[in-house]
C-alpha positions as CSV (number, residue, x, y, z in Angstrom):
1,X,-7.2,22.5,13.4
2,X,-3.9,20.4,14.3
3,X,-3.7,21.7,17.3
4,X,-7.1,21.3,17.9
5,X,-6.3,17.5,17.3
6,X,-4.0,17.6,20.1
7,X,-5.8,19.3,22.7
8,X,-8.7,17.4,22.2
9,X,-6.6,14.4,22.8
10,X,-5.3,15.4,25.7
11,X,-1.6,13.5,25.9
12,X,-3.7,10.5,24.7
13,X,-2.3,8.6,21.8
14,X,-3.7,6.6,19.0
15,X,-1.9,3.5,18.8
16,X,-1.7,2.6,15.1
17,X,-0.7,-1.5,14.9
18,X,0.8,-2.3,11.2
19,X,2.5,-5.8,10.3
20,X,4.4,-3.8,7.5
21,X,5.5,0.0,7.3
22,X,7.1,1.9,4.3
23,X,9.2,4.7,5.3
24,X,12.3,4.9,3.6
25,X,14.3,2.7,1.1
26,X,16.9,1.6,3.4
27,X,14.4,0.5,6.0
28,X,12.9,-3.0,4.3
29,X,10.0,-3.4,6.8
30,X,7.2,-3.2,3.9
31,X,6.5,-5.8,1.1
32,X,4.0,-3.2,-0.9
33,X,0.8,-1.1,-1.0
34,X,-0.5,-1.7,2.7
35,X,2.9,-1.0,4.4
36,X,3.3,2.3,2.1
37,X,-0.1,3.3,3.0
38,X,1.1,2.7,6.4
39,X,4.3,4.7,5.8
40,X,2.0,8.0,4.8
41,X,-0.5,7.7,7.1
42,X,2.2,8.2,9.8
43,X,4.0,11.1,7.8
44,X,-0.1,12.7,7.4
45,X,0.1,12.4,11.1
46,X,2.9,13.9,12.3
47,X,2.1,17.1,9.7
48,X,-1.2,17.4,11.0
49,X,0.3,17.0,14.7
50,X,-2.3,14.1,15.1
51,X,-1.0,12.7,18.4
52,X,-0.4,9.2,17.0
53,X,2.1,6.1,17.9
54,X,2.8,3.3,15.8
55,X,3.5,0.0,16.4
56,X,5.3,-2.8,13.9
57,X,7.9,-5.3,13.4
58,X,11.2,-4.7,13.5
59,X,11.8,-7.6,10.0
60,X,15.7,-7.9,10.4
61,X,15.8,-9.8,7.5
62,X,13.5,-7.6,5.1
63,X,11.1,-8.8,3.0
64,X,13.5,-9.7,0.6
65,X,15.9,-8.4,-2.7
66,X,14.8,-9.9,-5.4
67,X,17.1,-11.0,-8.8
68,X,15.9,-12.0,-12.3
69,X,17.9,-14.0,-14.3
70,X,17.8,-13.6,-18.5
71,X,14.5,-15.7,-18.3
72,X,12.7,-13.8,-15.7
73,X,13.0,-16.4,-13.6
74,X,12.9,-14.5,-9.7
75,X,15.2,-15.2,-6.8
76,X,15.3,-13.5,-3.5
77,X,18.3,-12.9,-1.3
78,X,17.8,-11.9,2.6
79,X,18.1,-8.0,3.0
80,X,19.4,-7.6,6.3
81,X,19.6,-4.4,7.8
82,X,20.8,-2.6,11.2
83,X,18.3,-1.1,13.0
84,X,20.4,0.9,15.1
85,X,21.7,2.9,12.0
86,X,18.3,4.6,11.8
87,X,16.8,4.2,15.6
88,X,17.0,4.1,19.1
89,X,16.7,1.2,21.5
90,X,14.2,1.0,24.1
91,X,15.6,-0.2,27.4
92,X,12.2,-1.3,28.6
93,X,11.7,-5.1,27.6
94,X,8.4,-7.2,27.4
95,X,7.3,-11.1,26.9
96,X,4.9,-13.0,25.6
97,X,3.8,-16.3,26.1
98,X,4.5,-18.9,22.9
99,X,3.9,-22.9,23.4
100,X,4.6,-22.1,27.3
101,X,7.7,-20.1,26.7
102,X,8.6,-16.7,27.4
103,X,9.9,-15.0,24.5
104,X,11.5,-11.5,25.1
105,X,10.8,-8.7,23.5
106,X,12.9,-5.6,23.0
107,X,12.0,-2.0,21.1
108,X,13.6,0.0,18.5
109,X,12.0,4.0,18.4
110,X,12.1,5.9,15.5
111,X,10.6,9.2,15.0
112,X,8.9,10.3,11.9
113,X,8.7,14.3,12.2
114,X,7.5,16.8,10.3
115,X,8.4,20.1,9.4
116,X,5.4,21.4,10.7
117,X,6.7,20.3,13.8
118,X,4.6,16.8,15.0
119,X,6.5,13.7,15.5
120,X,5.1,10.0,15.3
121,X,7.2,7.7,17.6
122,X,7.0,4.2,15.6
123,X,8.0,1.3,18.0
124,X,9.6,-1.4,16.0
125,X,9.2,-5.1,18.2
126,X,12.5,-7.1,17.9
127,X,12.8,-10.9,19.4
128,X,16.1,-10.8,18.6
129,X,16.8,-10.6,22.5
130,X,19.4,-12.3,24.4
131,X,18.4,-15.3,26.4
132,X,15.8,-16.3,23.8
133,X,15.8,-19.6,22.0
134,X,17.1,-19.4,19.0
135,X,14.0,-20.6,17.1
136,X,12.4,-17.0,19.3
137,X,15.1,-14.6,18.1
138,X,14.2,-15.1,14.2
139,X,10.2,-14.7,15.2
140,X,10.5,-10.7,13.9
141,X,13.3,-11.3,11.3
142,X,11.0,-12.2,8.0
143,X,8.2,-9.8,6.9
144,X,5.6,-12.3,5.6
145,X,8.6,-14.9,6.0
146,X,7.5,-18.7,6.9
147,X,4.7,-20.8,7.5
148,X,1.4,-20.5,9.5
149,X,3.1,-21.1,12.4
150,X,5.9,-18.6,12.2
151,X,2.6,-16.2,10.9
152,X,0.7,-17.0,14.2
153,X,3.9,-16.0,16.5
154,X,4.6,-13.1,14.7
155,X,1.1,-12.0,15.6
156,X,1.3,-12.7,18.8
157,X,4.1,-11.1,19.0
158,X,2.8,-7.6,17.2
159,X,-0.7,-7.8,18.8
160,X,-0.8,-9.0,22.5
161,X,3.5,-7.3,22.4
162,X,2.8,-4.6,21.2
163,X,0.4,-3.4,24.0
164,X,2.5,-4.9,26.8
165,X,5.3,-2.7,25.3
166,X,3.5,0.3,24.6
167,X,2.5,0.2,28.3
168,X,6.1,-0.4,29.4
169,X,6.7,2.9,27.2
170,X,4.7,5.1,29.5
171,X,2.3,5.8,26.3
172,X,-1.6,6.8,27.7
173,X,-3.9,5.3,24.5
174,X,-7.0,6.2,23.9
175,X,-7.8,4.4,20.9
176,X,-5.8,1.4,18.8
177,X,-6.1,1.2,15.1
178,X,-5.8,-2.1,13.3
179,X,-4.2,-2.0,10.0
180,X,-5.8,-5.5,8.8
181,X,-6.0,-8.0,10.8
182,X,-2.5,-9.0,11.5
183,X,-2.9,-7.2,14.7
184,X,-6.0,-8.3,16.1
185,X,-4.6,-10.4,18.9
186,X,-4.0,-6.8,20.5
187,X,-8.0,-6.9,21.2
188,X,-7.0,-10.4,23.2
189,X,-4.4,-8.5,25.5
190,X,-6.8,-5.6,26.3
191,X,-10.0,-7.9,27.4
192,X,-7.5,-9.8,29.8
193,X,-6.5,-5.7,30.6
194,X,-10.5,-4.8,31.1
195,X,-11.8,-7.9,33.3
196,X,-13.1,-9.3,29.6
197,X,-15.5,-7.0,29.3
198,X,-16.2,-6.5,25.2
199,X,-17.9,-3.2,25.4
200,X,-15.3,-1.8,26.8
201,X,-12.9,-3.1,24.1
202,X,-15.0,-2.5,21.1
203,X,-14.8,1.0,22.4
204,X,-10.9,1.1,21.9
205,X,-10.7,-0.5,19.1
206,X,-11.0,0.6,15.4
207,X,-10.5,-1.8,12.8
208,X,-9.3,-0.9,8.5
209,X,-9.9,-4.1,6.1
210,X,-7.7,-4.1,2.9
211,X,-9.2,-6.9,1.7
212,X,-12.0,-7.9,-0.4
213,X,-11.7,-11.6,-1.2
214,X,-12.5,-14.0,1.3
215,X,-8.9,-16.0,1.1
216,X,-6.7,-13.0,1.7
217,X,-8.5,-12.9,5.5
218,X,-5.4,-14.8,8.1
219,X,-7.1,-17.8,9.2
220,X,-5.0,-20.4,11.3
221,X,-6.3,-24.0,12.7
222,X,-7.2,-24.1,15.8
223,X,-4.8,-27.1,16.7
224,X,-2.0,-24.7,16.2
225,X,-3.6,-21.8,17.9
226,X,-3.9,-24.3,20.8
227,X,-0.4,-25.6,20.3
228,X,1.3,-21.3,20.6
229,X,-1.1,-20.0,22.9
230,X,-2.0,-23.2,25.1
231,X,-4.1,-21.1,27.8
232,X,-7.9,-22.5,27.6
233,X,-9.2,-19.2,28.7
234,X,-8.1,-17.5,26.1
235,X,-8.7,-19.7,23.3
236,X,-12.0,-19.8,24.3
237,X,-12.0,-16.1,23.7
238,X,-10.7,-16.7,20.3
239,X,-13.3,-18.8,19.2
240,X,-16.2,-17.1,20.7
241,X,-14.9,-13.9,18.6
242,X,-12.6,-15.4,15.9
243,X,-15.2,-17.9,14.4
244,X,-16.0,-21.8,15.8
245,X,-14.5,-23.6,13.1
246,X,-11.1,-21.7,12.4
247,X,-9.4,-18.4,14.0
248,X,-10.4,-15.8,11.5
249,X,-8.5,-12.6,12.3
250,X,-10.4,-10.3,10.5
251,X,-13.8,-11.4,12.0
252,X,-11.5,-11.2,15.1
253,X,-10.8,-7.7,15.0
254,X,-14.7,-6.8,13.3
255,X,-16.4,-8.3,16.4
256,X,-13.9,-6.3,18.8
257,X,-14.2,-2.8,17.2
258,X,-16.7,-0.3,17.6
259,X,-15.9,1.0,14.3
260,X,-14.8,-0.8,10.8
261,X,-13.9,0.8,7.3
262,X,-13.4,-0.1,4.4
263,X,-10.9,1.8,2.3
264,X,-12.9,2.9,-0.5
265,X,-16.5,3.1,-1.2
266,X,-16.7,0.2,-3.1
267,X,-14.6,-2.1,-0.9
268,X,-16.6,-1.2,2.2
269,X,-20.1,-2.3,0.2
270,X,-17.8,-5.9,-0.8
271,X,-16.5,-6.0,2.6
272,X,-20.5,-5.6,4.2
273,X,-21.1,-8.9,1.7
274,X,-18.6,-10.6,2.7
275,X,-19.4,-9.9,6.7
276,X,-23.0,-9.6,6.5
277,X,-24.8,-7.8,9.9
278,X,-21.5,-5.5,10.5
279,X,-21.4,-2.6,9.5
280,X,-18.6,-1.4,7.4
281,X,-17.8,2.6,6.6
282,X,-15.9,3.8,4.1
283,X,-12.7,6.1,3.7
284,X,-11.0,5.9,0.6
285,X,-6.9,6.0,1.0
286,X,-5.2,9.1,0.1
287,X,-1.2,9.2,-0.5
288,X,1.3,11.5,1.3
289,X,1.4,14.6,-1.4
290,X,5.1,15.7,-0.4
291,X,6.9,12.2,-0.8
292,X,5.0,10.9,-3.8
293,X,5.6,13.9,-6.3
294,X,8.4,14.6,-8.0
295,X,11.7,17.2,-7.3
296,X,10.2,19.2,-10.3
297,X,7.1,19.4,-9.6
298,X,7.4,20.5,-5.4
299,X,9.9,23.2,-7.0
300,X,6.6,23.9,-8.8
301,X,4.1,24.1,-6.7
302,X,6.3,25.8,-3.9
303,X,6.8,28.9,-6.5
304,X,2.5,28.6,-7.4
305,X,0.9,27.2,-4.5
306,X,2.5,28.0,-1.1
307,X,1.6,25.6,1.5
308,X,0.4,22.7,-0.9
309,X,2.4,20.3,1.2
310,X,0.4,20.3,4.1
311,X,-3.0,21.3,2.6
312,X,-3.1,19.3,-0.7
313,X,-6.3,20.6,-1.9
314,X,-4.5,23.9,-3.3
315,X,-3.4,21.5,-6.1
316,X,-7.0,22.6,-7.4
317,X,-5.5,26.2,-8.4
318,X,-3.0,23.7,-10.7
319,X,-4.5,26.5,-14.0
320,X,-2.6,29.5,-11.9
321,X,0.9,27.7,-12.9
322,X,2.0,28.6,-16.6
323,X,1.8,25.9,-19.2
324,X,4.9,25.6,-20.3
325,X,6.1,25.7,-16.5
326,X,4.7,22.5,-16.0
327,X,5.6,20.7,-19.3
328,X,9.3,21.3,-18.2
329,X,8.7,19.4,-15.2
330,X,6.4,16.5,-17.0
331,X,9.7,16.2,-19.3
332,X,12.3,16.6,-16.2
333,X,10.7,13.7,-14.5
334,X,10.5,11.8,-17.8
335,X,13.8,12.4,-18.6
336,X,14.8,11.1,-15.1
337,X,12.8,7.9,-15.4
338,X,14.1,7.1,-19.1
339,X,17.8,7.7,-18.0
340,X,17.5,5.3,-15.1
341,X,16.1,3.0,-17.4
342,X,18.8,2.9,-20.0
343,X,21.4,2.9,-17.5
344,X,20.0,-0.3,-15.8
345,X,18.8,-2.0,-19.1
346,X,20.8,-0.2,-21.7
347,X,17.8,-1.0,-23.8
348,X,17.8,2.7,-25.3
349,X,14.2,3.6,-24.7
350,X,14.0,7.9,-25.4
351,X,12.0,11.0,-24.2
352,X,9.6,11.4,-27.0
353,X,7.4,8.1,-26.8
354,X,4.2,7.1,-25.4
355,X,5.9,5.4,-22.2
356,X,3.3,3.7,-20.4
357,X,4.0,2.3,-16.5
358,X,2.5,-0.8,-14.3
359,X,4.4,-1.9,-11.8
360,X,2.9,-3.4,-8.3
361,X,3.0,-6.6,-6.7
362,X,3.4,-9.8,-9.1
363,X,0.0,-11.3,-7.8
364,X,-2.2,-13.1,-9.8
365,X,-5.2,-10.9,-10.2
366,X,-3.6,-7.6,-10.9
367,X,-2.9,-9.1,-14.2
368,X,0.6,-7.5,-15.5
369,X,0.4,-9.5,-18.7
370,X,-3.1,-8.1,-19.4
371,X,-1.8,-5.6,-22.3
372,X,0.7,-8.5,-23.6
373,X,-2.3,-10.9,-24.6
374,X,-2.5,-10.5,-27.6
375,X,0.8,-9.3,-29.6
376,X,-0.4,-8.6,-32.9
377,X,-2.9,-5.9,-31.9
378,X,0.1,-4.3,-29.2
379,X,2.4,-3.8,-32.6
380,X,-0.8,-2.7,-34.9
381,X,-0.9,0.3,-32.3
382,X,2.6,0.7,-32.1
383,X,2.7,1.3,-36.1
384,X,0.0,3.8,-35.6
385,X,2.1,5.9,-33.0
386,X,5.4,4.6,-30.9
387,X,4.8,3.7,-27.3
388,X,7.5,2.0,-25.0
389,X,6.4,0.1,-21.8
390,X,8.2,-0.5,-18.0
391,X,7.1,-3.1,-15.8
392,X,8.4,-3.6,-12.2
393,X,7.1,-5.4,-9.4
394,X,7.9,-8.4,-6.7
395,X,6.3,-11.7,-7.0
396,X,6.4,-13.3,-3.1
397,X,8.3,-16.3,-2.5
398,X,5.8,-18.6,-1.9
399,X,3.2,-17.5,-5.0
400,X,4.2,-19.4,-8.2
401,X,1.2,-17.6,-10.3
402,X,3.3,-14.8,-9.7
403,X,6.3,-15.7,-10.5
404,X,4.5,-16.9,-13.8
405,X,3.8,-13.8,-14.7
406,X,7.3,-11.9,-14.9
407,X,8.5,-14.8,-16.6
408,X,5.6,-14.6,-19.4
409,X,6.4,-10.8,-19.1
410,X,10.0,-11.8,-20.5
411,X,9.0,-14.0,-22.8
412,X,7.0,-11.0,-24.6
413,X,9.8,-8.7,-24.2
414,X,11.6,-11.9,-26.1
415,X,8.7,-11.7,-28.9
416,X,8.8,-8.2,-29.3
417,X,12.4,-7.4,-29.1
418,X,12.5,-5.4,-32.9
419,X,9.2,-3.9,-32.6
420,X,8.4,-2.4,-29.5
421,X,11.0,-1.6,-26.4
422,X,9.9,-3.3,-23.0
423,X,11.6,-3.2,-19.8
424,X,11.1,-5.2,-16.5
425,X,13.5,-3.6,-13.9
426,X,14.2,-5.9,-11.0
427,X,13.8,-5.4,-6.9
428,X,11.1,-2.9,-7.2
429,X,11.5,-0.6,-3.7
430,X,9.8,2.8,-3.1
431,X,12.6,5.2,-4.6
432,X,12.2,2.8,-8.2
433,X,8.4,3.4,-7.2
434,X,9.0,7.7,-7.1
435,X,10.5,7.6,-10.1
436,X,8.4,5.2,-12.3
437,X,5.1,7.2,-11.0
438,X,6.5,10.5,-12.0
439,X,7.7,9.6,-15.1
440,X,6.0,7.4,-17.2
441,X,2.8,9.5,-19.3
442,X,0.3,7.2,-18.6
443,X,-0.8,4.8,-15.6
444,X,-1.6,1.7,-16.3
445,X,-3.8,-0.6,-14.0
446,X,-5.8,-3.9,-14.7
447,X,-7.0,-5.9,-11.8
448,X,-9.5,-8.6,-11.7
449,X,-12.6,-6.7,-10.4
450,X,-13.5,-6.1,-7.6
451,X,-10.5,-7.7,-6.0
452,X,-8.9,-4.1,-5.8
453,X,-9.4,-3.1,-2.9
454,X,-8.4,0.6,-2.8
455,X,-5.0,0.9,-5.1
456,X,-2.5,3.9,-4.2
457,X,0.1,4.0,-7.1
458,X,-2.5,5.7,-9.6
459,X,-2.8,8.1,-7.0
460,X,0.8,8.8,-6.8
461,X,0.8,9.2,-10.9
462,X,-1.8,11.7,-10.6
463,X,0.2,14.0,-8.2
464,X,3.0,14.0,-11.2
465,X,0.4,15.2,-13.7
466,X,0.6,11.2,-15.2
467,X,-2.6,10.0,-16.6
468,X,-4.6,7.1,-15.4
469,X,-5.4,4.7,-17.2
470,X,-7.0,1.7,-15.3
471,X,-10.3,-1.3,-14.9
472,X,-13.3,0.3,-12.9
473,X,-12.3,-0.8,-9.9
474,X,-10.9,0.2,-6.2
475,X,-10.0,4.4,-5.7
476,X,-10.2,4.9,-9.4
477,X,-14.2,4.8,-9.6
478,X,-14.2,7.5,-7.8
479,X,-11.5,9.6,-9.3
480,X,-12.3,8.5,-12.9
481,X,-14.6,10.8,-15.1
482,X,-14.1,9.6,-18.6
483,X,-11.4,11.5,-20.9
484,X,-11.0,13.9,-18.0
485,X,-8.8,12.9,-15.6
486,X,-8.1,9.6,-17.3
487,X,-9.5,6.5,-19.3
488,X,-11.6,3.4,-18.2
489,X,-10.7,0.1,-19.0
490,X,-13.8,-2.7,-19.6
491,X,-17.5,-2.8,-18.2
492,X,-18.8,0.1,-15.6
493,X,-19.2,-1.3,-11.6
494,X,-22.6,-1.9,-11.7
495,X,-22.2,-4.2,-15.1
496,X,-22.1,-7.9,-14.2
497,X,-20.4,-10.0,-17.0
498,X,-19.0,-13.6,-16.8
499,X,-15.6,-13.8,-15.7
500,X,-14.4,-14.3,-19.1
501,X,-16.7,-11.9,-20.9
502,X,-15.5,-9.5,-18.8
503,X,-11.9,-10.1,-19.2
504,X,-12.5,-9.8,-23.2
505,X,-14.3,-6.6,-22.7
506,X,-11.6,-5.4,-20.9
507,X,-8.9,-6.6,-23.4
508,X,-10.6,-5.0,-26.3
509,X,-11.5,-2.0,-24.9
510,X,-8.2,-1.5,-23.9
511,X,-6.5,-1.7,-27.0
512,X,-9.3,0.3,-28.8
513,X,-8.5,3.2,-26.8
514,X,-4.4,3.1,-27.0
515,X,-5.3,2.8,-30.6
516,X,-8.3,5.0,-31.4
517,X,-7.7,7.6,-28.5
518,X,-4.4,7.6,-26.6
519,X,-2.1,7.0,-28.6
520,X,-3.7,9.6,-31.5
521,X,-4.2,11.9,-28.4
522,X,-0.2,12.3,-27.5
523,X,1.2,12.3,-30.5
524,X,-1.5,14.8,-32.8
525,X,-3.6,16.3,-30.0
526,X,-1.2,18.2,-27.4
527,X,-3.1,20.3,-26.2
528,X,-5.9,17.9,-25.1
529,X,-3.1,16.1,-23.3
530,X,-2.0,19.2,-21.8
531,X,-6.0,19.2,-20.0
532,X,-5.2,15.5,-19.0
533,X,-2.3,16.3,-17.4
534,X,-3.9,19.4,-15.2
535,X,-6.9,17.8,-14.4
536,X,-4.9,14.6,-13.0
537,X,-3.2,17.5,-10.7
538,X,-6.6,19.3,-9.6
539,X,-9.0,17.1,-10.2
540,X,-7.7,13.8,-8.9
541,X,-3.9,14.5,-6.4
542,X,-6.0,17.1,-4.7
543,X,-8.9,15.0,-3.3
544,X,-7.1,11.5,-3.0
545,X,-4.6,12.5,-0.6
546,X,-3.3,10.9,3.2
547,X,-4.1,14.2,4.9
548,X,-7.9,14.2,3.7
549,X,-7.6,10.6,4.9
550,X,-6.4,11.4,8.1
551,X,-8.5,14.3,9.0
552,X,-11.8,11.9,8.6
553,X,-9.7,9.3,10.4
554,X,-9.8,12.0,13.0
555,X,-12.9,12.9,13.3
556,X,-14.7,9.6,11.9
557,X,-12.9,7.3,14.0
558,X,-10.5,8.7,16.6
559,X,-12.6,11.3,18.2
């Protein structure tokens, strides 16, 4: 079939525009979920020889470190990096047009390749290019740095750039995937390419929404569009596409592409409320099998299930591999993960307990603090059987809710500091990320429904045989059957409660079940555990996957 995917596309590429990609720890050009996704989507390509390019910012600067003091107040420190210790520069240089200046633009390559053999190019855009104003050269050096302004050139700068440059490369595209709609300016640069003839863009184009609440679409004022893009023409074009009263990316990029997803089922029906008369499919996210489980495990499943890296869905014959096989590598990874800890915290958390894991970006409505509301009921199940908890996660600079919430995090840890042992470990990056998914036993999630759009980490867990745990929302309504491959927290989807009926639902249902079921479950019911962990493995990691994801991509989408 992968080469199928190649000769079908016939030395066409799909370019695949991301504002943020995750590939590697000491490459800071992702803040969280969306530029991880991105990160596996592009290693799913190159195994499946999918004859992809990607296009993002080169973000000099990073997103950022981030420091706690003993409060759990946050502080962030630039994280600057040097490209050319991990890529290659372009010679070929672009420009695009800001406020009636020419603002260069150079190109770092690097390759992403497989060892099935296929190879992503991924063309990082850099404006830090001599004979640019100063104010120009920082344009690509924060990811999700500044104000709406510094936002607006940054787009500019990935969309309308980003085609200019992938021309100046000598790459032949056939399609161009939007990653959110940071990139939608790109559909701007190809009408001006196809005498402005929208049919012919829509059928280039393919656009993936992340989000499901209406504020989390990029919307800038028109007097600034006017003010960085000052020609008429195309600000016209904006607003006849982008929405009359303010340049809305998203609707941007939905009335440019001839097809639209969602990225789970549930999403993609939100997503069709939120733009009603479009229509919005739906493929759920998968992660990338071989980078999100653990040393133990792969050692595993090489042994058992030859050729699980690059077809995932042999995770299903998880029962061929012996029991006790894959309690050693549940406890290896545990092990790992506690160690860290202790050496970081020196708090002195151990192997045996109930260690339960959330860490993801400090925004308001995934709700770390849910399991910390109420502290009476947290130690009541703690007497019945020990658990330990780890928290880890960024807040960004500008979101003070956030930041709220590692602090009140703290403050419980405070409260709680004789009874029950809770970590938060600062600068939360993907190899912190490996280890806290493979080693904690269960996964805990609690979002404010339905603003989840998809979720990835409780995908991760499941590849490590760790058991979800999680509010009916995003990926896990679909991977969730109930005491099977995890638990549910609060009221079913199609159960409309009050916000705050909802959220005490949720808060008692959750701790019913650490008391009356999970936490009796691990401690006096092994072997029911044992059936948790498995089915996580072939029940869930096999299905929710980046190579199932790509392959629909493929045929859904690109073909």
């Amino acid at each position: 079939m992968e080469n199928g995917f190649q000769g079908v596309l016939k030395g066409q590429k799909i370019a695949y525009f991301s504002m943020e990609v995750g590939l590697r720890n000491e490459i800071p050009t992702y803040a969280g979920g969306l530029g991880v996704l991105a990160g596996d989507t592009i290693r799913s390509a190159s195994d499946l020889r999918v004859p992809l390019v990607a296009v993002s910012l080169v973000s000099n600067k990073g997103y950022f470190r981030q420091s706690l003091d003993l409060m759990g107040n946050q502080t962030e420190q630039i994280e600057e990096w040097s490209p050319s210790s991990f890529m290659t520069r372009m010679p070929q240089e672009v420009s695009v047009k800001i406020q009636d200046r020419e603002v260069k633009i150079q190109a770092w390559q690097y390759n992403c390749k497989s060892l099935t053999g296929g190879c992503v190019p991924i063309i990082f855009l850099d404006t830090n290019v001599e004979g640019n104003l100063w104010e120009d050269r920082g344009i690509t050096d924060f990811l999700y740095g500044g104000d709406h302004s510094y936002r607006l050139k940054q787009e500019i700068v990935l969309g309308i750039g980003g085609v200019r440059m992938l021309e100046a490369l000598g790459f032949k595209i056939r399609k161009y995937h939007m990653n959110e709609g940071h990139s939608s300016l790109l559909a701007l640069e190809l009408l001006k390419c196809n005498s402005r003839d929208a049919t012919k863009v829509r059928d280039l184009c393919i656009f993936t929404t992340h989000t499901p609440v209406e504020a989390g679409h990029d919307k800038f004022d028109y007097g600034l569009v006017d003010d960085m893009i000052r020609d008429k023409n195309d600000v016209e074009i904006l607003r006849r596409f982008g929405g009359a009263d303010r340049f809305n990316t998203s609707l941007f990029a939905l009335n440019l592409s001839n097809y639209v997803n969602g990225v789970t089922k549930l999403h993609s029906r939100v997503s069709s409320e939120l733009f009603p008369g479009y229509s919005i499919q739906a493929i759920t996210n998968g992660v990338h099998s071989y980078t999100w489980t653990s040393p133990f495990f792969r050692q595993l499943f090489d042994r058992y299930l030859p050729g699980w890296a690059n077809e995932p869905e042999l995770l299903v014959r998880i029962g061929g591999i012996p029991d006790d096989e894959i309690w050693e590598a549940r406890r290896s990874a545990k092990k790992a993960l506690i160690d860290e800890v202790n050496k970081r915290t020196g708090v002195g958390m151990d192997y045996e307990t109930l260690t339960i894991g959330f860490a993801r970006r400090m925004a308001e409505y995934k709700r770390a603090t849910l399991i910390l509301s109420d502290l009476e009921r947290l130690s009541k199940i703690n007497k019945r059987g020990r658990i330990q908890l780890i928290f880890a996660g960024k807040a960004h600079p500008h979101d003070e809710a956030g930041k709220q919430l590692i602090r009140e995090i703290f403050r419980s840890i405070e409260a709680l500091r004789n009874e029950i042992k809770i970590v938060f470990l600062e600068n939360y990056d993907m190899s912190l990320a490996a280890k806290m998914v493979s080693g904690v036993d269960v996964w805990l999630n609690t979002p404010t429904r339905p603003y989840e759009a998809s979720g990835t980490s409780g995908m991760k867990a499941a590849h490590n045989g760790v058991v979800n745990f999680s509010v009916l929302d995003g990926w896990w309504i679909e991977g969730w059957i109930e005491g099977v491959t995890g638990w549910s927290i609060g009221p079913r989807p199609e159960e409309h409660l009050s916000g705050e009926e909802a959220r005490l639902a949720e808060l008692d249902d959750l701790y019913n079940k650490l008391y009356y079921i999970i936490v009796p479950t691990y401690y006096e019911r092994r072997d029911e555990w044992f059936r948790l962990i498995n089915n996580s493995i072939g029940m869930v990691a096999y299905y929710f996957n980046s190579h199932r994801m790509m392959r629909r991509y493929v045929t859904h989408a690109y073909l």
